[in-house]
MINU-519446 format. One line per 2 residues: number of its first residue (from 1); their letters; for each residue x, y, z of C-alpha. Coordinates in steps of 0.001 Angstrom, whole numbers, plus 500000, padded with zeros to 6 digits. Layout:
<recs>
NUM> A> X/Y/Z | ... $
</recs>
This chain:
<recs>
1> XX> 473611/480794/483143 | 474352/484230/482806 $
3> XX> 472997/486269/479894 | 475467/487376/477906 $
5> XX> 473780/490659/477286 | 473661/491496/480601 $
7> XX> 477460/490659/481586 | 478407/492943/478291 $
9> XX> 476179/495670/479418 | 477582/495656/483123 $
11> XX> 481230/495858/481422 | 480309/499019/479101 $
13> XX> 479204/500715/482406 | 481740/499423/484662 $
15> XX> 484240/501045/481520 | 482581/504061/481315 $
17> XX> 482594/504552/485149 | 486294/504112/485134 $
19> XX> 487075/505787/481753 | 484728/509168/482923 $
21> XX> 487151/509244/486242 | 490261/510304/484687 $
23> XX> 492226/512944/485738 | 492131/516151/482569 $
25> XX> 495648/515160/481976 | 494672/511558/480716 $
27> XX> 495857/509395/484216 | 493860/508485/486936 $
29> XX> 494143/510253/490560 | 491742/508269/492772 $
31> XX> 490677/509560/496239 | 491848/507808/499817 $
33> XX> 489441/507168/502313 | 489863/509829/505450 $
35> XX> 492085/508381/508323 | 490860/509166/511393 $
37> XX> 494582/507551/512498 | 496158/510577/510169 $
39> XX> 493715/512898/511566 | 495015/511853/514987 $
41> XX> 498858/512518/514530 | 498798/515985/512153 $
43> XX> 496348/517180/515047 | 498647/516226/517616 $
45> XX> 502205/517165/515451 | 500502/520891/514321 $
47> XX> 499050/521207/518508 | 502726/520623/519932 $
49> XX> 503689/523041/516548 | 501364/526008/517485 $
51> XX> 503013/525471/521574 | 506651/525555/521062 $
53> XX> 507548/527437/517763 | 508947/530628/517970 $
55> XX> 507468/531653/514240 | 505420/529129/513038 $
57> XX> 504946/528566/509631 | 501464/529394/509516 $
59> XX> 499769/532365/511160 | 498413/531456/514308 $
61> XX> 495117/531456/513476 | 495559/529184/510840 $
63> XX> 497503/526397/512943 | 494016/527276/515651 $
65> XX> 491517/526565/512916 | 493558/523534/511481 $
67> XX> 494051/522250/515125 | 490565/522830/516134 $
69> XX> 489181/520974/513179 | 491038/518214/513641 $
71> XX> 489533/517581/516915 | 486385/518171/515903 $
73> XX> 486835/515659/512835 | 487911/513025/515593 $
75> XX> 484836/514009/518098 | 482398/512642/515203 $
77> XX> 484314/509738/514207 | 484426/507092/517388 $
79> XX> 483015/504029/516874 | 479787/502604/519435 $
81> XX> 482123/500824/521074 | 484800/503524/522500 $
83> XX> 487411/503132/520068 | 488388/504736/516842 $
85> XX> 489200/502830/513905 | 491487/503899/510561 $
87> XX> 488490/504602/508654 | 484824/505631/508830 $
89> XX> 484119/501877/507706 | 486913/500142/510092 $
91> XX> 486894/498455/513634 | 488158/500019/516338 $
93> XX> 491646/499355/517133 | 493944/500226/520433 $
95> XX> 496754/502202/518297 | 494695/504323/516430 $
97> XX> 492243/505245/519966 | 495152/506091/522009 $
99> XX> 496573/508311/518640 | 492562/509814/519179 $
101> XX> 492997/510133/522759 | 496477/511955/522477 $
103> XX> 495706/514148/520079 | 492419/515895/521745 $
105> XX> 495001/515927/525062 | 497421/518047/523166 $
107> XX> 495208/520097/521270 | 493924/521405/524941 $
109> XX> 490428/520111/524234 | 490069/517481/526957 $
111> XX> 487971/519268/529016 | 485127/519363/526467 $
113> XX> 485499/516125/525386 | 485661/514584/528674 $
115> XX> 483226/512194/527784 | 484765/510529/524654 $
117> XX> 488084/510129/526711 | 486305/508614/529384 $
119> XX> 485037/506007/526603 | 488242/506029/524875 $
121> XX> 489709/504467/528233 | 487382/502197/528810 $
123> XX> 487785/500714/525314 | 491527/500928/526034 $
125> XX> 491334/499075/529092 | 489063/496380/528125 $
127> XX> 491367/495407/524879 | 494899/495527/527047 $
129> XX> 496328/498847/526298 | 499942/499512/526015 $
131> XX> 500979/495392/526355 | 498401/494827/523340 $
133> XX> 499736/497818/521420 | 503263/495844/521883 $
135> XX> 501624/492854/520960 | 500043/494000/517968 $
137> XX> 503257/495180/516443 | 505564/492997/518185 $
139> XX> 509361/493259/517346 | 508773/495353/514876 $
141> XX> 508959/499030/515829 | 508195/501038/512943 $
143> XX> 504877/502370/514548 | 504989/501323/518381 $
145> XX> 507336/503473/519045 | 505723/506659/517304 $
147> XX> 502428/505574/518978 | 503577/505772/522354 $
149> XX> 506166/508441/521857 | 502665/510611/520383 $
151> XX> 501090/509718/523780 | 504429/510464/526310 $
153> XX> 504099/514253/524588 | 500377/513914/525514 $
155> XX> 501430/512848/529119 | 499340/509833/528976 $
157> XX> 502312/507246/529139 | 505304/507339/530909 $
159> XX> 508761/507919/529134 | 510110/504539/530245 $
161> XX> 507634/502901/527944 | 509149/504283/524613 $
163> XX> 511763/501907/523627 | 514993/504258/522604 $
165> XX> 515491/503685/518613 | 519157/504574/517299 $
167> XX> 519146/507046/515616 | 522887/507641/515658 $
169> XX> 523152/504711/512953 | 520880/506514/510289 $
171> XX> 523619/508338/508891 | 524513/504782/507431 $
173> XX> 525005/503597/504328 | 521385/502155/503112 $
175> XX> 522835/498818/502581 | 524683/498570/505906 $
177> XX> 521270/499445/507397 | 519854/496399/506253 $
179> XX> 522409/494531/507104 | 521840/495416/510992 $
181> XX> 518525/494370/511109 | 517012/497785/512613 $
183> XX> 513864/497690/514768 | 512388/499908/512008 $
185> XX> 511564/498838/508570 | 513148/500913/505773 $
187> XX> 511155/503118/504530 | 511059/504185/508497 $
189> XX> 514399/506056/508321 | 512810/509844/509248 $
191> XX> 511152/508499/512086 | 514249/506296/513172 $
193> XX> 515588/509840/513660 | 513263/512444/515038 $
195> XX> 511526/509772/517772 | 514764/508489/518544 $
197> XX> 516034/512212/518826 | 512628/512444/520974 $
199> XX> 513053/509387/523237 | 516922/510683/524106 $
201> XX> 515652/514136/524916 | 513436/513135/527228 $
203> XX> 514887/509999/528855 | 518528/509940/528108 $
205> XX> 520357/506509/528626 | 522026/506293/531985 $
207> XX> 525124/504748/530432 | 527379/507923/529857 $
209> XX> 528870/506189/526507 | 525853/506105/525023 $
211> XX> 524785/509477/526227 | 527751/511093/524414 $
213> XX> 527531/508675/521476 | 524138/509850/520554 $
215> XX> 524692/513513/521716 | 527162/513964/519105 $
217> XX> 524957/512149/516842 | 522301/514377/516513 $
219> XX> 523421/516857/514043 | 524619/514259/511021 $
221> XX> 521568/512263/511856 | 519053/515895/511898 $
223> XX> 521158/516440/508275 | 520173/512990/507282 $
225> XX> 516487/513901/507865 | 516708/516642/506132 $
227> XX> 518204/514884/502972 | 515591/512615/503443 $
229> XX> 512916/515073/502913 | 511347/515513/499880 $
231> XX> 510344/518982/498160 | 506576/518755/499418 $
233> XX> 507673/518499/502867 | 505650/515000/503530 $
235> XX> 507906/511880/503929 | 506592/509039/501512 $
237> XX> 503748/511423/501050 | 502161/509969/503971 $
239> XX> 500515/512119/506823 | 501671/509818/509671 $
241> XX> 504862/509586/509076 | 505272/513502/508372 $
243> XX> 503462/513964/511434 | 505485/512077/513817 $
245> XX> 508755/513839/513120 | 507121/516898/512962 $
247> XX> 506032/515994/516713 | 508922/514972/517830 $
249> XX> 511220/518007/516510 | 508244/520295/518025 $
251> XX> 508119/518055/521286 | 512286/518706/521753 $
253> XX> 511939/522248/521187 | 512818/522820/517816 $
255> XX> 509441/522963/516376 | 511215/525961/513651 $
257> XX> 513621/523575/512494 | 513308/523705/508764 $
259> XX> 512260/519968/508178 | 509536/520827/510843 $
261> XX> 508567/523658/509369 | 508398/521925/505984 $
263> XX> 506609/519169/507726 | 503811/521888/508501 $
265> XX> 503517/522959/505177 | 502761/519783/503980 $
267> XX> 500057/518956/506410 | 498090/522503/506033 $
269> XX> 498553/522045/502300 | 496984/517936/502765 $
271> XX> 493853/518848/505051 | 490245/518157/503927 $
273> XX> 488071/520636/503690 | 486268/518541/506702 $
275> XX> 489212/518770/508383 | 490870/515636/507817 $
277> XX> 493601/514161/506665 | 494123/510763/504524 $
279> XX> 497240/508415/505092 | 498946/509500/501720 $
281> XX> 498388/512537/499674 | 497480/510009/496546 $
283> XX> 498313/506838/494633 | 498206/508455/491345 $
285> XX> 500401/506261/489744 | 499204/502834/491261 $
287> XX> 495340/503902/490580 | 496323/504815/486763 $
289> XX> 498065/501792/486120 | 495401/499591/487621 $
291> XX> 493224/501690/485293 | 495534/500839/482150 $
293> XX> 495838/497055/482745 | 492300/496733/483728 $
295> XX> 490844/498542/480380 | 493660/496498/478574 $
297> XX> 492027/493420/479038 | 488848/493802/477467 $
299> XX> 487767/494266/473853 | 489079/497126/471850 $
301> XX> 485885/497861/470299 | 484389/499743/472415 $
303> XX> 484161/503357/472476 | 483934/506103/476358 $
305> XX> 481523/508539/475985 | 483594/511305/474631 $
307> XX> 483997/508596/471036 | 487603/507969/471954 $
309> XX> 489085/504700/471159 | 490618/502632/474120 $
311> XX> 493998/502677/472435 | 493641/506304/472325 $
313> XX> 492824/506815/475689 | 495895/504891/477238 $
315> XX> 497613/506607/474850 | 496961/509841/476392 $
317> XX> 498460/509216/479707 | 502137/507654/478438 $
319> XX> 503713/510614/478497 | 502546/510593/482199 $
321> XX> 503527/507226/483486 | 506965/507711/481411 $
323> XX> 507399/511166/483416 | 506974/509140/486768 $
325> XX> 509887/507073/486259 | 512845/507637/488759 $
327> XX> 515619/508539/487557 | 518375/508824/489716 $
329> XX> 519331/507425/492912 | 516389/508042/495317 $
331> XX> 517476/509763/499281 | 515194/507792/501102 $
333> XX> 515692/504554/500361 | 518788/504811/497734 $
335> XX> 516798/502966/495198 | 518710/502796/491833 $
337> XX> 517237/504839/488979 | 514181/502689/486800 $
339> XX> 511700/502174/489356 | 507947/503947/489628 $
341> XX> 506830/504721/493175 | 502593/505020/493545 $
343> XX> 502503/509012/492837 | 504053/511210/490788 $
345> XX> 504755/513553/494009 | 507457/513784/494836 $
347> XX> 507469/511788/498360 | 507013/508850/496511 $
349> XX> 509584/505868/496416 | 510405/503470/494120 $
351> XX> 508719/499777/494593 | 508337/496386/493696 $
353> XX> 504811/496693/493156 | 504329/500032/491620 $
355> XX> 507399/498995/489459 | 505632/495817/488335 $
357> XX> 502222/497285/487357 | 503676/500317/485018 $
359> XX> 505415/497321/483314 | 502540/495425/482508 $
361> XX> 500729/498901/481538 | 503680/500055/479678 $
363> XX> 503565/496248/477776 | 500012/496663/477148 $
365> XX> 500335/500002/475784 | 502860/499229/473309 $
367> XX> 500761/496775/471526 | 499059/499507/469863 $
369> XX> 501707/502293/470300 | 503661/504291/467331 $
371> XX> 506867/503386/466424 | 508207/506516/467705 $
373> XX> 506434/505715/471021 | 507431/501914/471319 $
375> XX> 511042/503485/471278 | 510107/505772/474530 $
377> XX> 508509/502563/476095 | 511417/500084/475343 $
379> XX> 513916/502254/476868 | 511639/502887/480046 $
381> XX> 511081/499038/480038 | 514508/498273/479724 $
383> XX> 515591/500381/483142 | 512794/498963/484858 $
385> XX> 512952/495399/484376 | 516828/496268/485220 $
387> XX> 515265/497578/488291 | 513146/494559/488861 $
389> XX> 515410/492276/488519 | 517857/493449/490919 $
391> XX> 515158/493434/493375 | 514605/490030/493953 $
393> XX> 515382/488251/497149 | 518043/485636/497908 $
395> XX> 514674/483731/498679 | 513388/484135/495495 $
397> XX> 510477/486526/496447 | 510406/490354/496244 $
399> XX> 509999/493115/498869 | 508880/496452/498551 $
401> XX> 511446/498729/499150 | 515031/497124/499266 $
403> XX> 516984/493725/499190 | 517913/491876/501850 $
405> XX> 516860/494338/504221 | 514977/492596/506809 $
407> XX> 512179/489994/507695 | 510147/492775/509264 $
409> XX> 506836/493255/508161 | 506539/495261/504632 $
411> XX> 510210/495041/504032 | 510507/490746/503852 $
413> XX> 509605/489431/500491 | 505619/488914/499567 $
415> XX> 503453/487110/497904 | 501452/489540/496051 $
417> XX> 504583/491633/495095 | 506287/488369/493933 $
419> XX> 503258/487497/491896 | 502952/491424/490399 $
421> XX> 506840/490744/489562 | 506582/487597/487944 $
423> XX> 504056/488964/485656 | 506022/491748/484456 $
425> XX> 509021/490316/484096 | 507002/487489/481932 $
427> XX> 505064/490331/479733 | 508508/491724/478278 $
429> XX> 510348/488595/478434 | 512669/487726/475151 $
431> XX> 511259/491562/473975 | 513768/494218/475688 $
433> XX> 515888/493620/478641 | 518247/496629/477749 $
435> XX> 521632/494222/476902 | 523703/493482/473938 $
437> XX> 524063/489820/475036 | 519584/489385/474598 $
439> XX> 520412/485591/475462 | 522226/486023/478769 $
441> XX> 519398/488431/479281 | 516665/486683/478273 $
443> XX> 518001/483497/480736 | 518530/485608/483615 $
445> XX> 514515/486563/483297 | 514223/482963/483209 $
447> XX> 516007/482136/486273 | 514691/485201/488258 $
449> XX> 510736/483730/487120 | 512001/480357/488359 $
451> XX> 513296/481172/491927 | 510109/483156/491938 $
453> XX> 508090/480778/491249 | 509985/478322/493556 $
455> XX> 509356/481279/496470 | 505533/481164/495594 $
457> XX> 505082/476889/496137 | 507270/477685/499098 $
459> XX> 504830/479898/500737 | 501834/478540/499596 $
461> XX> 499691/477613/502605 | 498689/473997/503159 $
463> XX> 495143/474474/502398 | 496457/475860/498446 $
465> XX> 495800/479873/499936 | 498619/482585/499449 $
467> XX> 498484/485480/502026 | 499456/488663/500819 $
469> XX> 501409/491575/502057 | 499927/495040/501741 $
471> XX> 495831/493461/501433 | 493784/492633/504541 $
473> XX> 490280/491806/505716 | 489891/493267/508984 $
475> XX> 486993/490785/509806 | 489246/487718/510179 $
477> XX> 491267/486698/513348 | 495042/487667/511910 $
479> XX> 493515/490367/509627 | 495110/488482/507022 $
481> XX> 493220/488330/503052 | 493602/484977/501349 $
483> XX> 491306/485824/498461 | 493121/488443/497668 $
485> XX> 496218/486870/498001 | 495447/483400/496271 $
487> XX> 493353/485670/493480 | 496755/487657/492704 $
489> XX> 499158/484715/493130 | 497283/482796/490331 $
491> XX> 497210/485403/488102 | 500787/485069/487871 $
493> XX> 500273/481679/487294 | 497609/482221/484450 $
495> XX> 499491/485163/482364 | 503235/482338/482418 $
497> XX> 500707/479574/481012 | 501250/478027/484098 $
499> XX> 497269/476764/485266 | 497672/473394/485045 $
501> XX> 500396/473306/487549 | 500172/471903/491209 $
503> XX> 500408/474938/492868 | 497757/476626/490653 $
505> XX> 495181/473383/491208 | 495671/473449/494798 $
507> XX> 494641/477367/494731 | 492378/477224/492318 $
509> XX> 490275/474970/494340 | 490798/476710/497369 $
511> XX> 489315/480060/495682 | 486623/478152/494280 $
513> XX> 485350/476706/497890 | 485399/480463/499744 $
515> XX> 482494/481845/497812 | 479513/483214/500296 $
517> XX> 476323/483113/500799 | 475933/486193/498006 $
519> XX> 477475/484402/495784 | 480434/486772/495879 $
521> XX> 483814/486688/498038 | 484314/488775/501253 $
523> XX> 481256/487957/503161 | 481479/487179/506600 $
525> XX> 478503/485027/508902 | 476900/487652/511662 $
527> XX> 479598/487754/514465 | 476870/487208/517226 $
529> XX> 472937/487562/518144 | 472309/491839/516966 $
531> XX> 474873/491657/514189 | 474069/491577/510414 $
533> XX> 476116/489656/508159 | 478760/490854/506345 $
535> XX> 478321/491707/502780 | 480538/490375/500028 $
537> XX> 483278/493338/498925 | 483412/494353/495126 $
539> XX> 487162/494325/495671 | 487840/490640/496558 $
541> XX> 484616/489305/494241 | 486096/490855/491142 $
543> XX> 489723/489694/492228 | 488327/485730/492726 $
545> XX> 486752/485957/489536 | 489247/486681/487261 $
547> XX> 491735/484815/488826 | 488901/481653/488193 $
549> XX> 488062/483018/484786 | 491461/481427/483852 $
551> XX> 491277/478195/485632 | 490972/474737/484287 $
553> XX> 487154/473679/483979 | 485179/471794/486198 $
555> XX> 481971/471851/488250 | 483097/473236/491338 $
557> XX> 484995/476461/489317 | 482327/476593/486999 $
559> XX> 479321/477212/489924 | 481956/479367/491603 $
561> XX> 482641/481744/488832 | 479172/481990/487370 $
563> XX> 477416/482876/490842 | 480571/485624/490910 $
565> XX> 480073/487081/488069 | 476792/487148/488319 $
567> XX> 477154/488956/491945 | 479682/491319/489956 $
569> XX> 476877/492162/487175 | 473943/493048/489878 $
571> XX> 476671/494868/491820 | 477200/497036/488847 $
573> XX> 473597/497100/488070 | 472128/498309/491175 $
575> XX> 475540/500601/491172 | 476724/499161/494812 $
577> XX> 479798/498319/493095 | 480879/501596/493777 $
579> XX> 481093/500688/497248 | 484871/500426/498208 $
581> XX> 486098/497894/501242 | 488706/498982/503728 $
583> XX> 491016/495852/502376 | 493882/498361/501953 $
585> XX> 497075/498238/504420 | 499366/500661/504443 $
587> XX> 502719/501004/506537 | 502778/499581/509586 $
589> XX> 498983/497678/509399 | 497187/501081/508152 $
591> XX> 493807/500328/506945 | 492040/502472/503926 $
593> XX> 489903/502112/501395 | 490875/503921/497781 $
595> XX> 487686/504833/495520 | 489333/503594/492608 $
597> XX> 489643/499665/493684 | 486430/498570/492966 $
599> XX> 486346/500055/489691 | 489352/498841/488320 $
601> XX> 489012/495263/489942 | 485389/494789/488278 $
603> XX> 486353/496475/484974 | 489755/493808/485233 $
605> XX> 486997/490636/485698 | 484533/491705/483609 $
607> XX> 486643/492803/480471 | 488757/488871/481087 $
609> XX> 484740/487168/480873 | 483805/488981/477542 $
611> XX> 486999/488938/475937 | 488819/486128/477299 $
613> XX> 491433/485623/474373 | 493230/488906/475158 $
615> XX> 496614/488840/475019 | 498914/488728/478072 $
617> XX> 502535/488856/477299 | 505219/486711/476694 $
619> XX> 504394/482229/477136 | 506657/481583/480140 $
621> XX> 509543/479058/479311 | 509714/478246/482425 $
623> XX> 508305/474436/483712 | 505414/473938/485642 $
625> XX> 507459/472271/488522 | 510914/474765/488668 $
627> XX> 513873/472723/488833 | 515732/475726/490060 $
629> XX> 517673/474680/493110 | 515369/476649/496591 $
631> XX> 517761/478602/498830 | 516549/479048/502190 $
633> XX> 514229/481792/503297 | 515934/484528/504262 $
635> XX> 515139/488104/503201 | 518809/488580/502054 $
</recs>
């Protein structure tokens, strides 16, 4: 048995790590991982930039050293085998070594780098190339498409290979987007445009319709972009995406075209001072609220090292989280006003999951808040569970970005954003749901928890695992991450009183049977004769944990949760629980690891096993079984 000293020692530090991180304004800012896959494109985008503009937006010299560094940063970043993966602690992968490949092409430093090219192809050729790129991404074309389009500008692939996207369409209505199930997901929009712009430039459709069509689509479609485009200049924030319109306007010749130039701007302003880049400038507001529910679930008693009460030092970042609130109809994805996107920059777009987790940090703020102050959260509450709500899925799940838009990957409902949902919703149900009819309020809360619920047995796998959307583990076969999926899933369960319920069992005991070697989650068996084994992640022990901290007892849980938490308190005693995991995904399959994670996952666990009786919101009224009738899965 675990000494109880020991476990609250491990949580004071584990606190103190997390408290001591905060930003001077009171949230929490984090710090991505370096993307040798964002490195790639801005290299390549700012290297077609520095060819074809006329005035660049930066002096030359700076778009040389910017260029030059990039290259460099991608000369001391391939992995043994050939390849490059997303991150310094990632396998190799085909899309982000021919991104590599293409951008040392453009940047004109091929010649001194013959060598790593020569690899580069080798490691290309031996894992299928362009027909495994296709593969990989299959019909969705959200990043195919930019990938190859990157390496046609290179030279390295033929035009014919870049399937034409239309962008003619994009000066749609969001809605009627969805309802034509694009090739793109939605959040793809400025890409839809410039690549498609790129593809017609340089391979226009032999049908002469089509040619005039999308001739006399380009300028509403280039205004649509520019619409689109936020005041930083980066779209969603996020380097690749930024990067491969800024390519593809440079790559037409129109490389001064303001949303190009503005492009630039963003991606000078975005290096690393080792010259690279990350996939997203931050996740501010998804790190901070991770922060705030994680430190809400331990004991209050405790003080950080400044002598600051807990309640105090949530307290200081409301004004924050309440600032990051959108409010009004957002140009990217024309997301109603209420939601919270994952930084307060202002790329960011409103989501399901970002929504969800200022709600529950919002709820667990209020519990100690000022009167004045529980007015400011009720009314944020209010438009975001309005927000929420509306979300939902005809299949009872959520997606990310927008209903009913498609069963793409990243836009189709998911498991851990339906789980995040439920447990808002639950936390504020019968408190504020912004209506002067609280009882028709109240039951649609009810119904929306019971068709998610109904979504979540749906989905459930047959061993009792749930797969989640935006969490991987690059070390298994589909890349999927059932720990963290089931761990999330029954969390949902746990905080609606829900644990004793089929779907709950049949996870629980799943969870409990996946613990390694370590005694932790995440480990992997050495992949062959020369290979270490892999060691359990921080991330996905602290997640298994408190998801089992709730479960029903018995032997099995019991061994399983005392061997994790007693992984999680050496972890945090020999300080490797600083160590973060690349279990991130970002658009289109985009691994990173975020320096925040294991923090705020061990502080989450360890705060549930000394103080198990803290509150968690609202008893669902919902029944273990749902009797609520299950539509069929669709994303609409």
């Amino acid at each position: 048995m675990l000494d109880p000293g020991r476990l609250q020692r491990a949580y004071q530090t584990a606190r103190r790590d997390l408290l001591a991180e905060r930003h001077a304004s009171g949230h929490w800012v984090g710090e991505l991982s370096s993307s040798a896959l964002s490195t790639a494109t801005a290299t390549s985008a700012l290297a077609l930039v520095r060819r074809h503009a006329i005035g660049p937006p930066c002096a030359p010299e700076v778009l040389d050293g910017l260029v030059e560094r990039g290259v460099e940063c991608l000369a001391r970043s391939p992995n043994a085998d050939g390849g490059w993966g997303d991150t310094d602690k990632s396998l190799s992968n085909v899309a982000t070594t021919m991104l590599a490949r293409a951008a040392i092409v453009l940047a004109g430093a091929a010649g001194r780098h013959a060598g790593l090219l020569a690899r580069a192809e080798e490691y290309l050729s031996a894992r299928g190339g362009i027909p495994a790129l296709k593969a990989r991404y299959g019909k969705d074309k959200t990043f195919a498409v930019p990938i190859l389009t990157n390496c046609a500008l290179a030279g390295l692939v033929p035009w014919a290979e870049v399937a034409p996207l239309p962008f003619e369409l994009a000066s749609l209505p969001n809605k009627l987007l969805g309802l034509l199930r694009l090739p793109v997901v939605s959040y793809a929009i400025p890409a839809l445009v410039a690549i498609g712009q790129a593809r017609y430039f340089h391979a226009r459709p032999r049908n002469p319709i089509a040619r005039l069509v999308r001739r006399l689509a380009i300028p509403s479609s280039l205004r649509t972009l520019e619409r689109m485009q936020p005041a930083s200049g980066g779209f969603l924030e996020a380097t690749p995406l930024t990067s491969f319109v800024v390519m593809s306007l440079a790559g037409t010749g129109r490389a001064d075209h303001s949303v190009a130039r503005r492009g630039v701007e963003f991606l000078a302003r975005s290096v690393r001072p080792d010259g690279s880049w990350p996939i997203d400038t931050n996740l501010a507001t998804w790190t901070t609220t991770l922060a705030i529910n994680a430190l809400a679930g331990g004991p209050s008693s405790a003080a950080d090292a400044a002598g600051a009460e807990p309640e105090d030092d949530l307290a200081a970042c409301l004004d924050w989280l309440l600032s990051c609130q959108h409010q009004q109809v957002h140009p990217l994805s024309s997301a109603a006003p209420g939601g919270w996107g994952w930084t307060d920059l202002s790329g960011a777009v409103p989501d399901a999951d970002d929504t969800s987790g200022a709600l529950l940090a919002l709820a667990a703020m209020r519990r100690r808040a000022p009167a004045e102050a529980c007015r400011r959260i009720d009314a944020a509450a209010q438009a975001g569970l309005r927000w929420l709500l509306g979300l939902q899925n005809a299949d009872g799940g959520w997606p990310t970005f927008c209903r009913g838009w498609g069963n793409l990957p990243f836009d189709r409902s998911g498991v851990d954003l339906t789980a995040h949902a439920l447990r808002a919703i639950g936390a504020w149900q019968g408190m504020v749901l912004g209506t002067s009819r609280p009882a028709i309020a109240l039951q649609a809360a009810q119904r929306a928890i019971g068709r998610g619920l109904d979504y979540l047995a749906r989905v459930q796998q047959p061993d009792g695992s749930w797969l989640p959307l935006w969490f991987g583990n690059q070390h298994r076969p589909d890349e999927s991450n059932p720990v963290y999926g089931t761990a999330r899933a029954l969390l949902a369960y746990r905080d609606l009183g829900l644990t004793a319920s089929e779907p709950a069992r049949r996870g629980v005991a799943w969870l409990a049977g996946q613990g390694d070697a370590e005694g932790g989650w995440g480990g992997q068996p050495p992949r062959g004769p020369g290979h270490a084994p892999r060691l359990s992640s921080t991330e996905q022990t602290a997640a298994a944990v408190e998801a089992l901290l709730a479960a029903e007892p018995h032997r099995t849980v019991q061994s399983a949760l005392e061997q994790g938490l007693s992984w999680l308190v050496r972890a945090v005693e020999s300080r490797r629980y600083r160590e973060a995991s690349p279990i991130g995904l970002y658009f289109a399959r985009l691994w990173y690891y975020e320096r925040l994670y294991p923090l705020c996952f061990t502080v989450s666990a360890l705060g549930r096993a000394v103080h198990p009786n803290q509150p968690l919101g609202q008893p669902s009224t919902i029944p273990p079984e749902s009797s609520y009738r299950t539509v069929p899965e669709t994303a609409g």
